[in-house]
N, C-alpha and C positions, 0 to 999 in steps of 0.2 A: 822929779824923777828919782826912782833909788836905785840906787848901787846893788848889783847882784854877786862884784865878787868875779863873775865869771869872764876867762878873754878870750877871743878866738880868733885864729888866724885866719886870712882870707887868702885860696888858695890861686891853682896859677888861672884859673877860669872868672875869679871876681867874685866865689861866692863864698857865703858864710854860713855855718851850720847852726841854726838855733836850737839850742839845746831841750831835751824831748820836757824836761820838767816846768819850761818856762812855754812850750809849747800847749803842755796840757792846762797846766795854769790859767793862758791866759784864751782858750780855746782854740789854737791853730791849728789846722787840719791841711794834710797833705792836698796843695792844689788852692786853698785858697788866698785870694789875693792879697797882697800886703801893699799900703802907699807911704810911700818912702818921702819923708822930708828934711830938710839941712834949717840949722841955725848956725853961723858959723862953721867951728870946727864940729859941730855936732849932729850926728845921722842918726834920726830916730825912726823906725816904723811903724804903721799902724793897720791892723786891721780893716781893709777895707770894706764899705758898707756903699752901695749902692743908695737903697733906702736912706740913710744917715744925710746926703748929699741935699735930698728935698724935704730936709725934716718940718720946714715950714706949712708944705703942701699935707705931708703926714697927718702936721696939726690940725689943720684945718677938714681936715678928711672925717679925722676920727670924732672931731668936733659934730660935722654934718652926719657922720653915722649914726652918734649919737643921739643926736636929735630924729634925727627919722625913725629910727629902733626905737628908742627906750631906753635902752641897753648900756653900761659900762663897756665904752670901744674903746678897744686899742689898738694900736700897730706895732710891731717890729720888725727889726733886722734879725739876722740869726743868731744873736747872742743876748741882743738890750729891747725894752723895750722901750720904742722913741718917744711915743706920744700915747694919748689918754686923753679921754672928755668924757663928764659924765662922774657919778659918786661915786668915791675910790678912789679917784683917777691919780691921787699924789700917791698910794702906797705900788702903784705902780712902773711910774716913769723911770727910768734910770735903770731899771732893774734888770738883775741876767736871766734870761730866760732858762727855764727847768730842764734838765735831761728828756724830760715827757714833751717840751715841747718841740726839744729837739728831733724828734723823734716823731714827731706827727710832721712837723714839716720835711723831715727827711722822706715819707712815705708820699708824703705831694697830693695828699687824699684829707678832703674835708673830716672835720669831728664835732660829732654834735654829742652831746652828754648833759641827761636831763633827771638830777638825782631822783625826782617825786618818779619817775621813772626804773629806774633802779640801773640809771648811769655812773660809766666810772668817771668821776671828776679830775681833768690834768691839773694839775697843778702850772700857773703859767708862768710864773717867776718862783725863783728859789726860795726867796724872803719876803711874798709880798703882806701876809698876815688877814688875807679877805676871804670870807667864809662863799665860795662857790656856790649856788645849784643848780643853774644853767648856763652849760657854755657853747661856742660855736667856734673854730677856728681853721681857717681859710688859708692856706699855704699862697703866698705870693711867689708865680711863679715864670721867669720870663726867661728867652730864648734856654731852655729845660735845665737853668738852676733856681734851684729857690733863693728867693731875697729877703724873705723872712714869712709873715704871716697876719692877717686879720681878724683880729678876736674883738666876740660878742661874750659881755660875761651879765649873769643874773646874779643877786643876793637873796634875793624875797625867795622866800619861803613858797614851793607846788610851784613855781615856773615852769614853765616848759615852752621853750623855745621852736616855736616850728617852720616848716618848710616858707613863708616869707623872711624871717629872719637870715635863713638859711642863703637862701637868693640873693637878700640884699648884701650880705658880706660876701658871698663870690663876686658879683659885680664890683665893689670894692675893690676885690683883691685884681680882677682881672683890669680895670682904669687902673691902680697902681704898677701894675706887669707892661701896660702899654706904654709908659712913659719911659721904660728902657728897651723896649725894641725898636 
């Protein structure tokens, strides 16, 4: 754990202000959850992840996606991605997901982007270093928040990903949406 340096007082209601620079940091947004744990004298919080919870089930998901697509599958939550199957799949996992992908799951509307095409390619992780050219990625979405999202990714060169593809990661995304309603 590191030291930030910063204290704050907890007022007459019980609550604490987390400061906006550690808030942006570590991507907290107004409203979403936080789970609260103790070790001793110590109170730590964490971002809560729905998804994260069955990261086991994730694997395996993304595993059997993989295998029935083709495709480099992944999953994630709204910030990491959890799991991966399929080539690439280590320059992926762990990783934080892109402001773009922010931002297709925030819109809760599928995105298919097919370069031989003359699609825009998201980028899905900040740092992941995999040359794109077809992707597909499925907002997970249950009782109307997103939990994160289901991505089909290509390398090979003239892919193009089409409307099976496309099906089989919404069904994806909607079996992973049903296990929290």
């Amino acid at each position: 754990m590191k030291a930030t340096g910063i204290v704050r007082r907890i007022d007459e209601l019980g609550r604490v202000v987390i400061p906006k620079e550690i808030r942006r940091t570590l991507r907290i947004r107004e409203g979403d959850p936080l789970e609260l744990f103790t070790d001793r004298d110590e109170l730590m919080l964490k971002k809560y992840s729905p998804i994260a919870s069955v990261e086991r089930f994730a694997e395996g998901t993304a595993k059997s996606l993989n295998e029935q697509s083709g495709y480099l599958a992944a999953i994630c939550d709204t910030d990491t991605v959890l799991a991966a199957a399929g080539t690439g799949k280590r320059a992926l996992v762990g990783k934080t997901v892109s402001e773009k992908m922010t931002e297709i799951m925030n819109s809760r509307a599928s995105y298919l982007a097919n370069r031989s095409e003359g699609g825009d390619i998201a980028d899905v992780c900040e740092e992941c270093g995999i040359s794109v050219t077809a992707e597909i990625i499925v907002p997970i979405v249950a009782g109307g928040d997103c939990l994160g999202a289901v991505i089909l990714l290509s390398a090979e060169e003239g892919t193009v990903m089409g409307s099976g593809a496309v099906k089989l990661a919404r069904l994806t995304a909607d079996i992973i949406a049903n296990q929290f309603e």
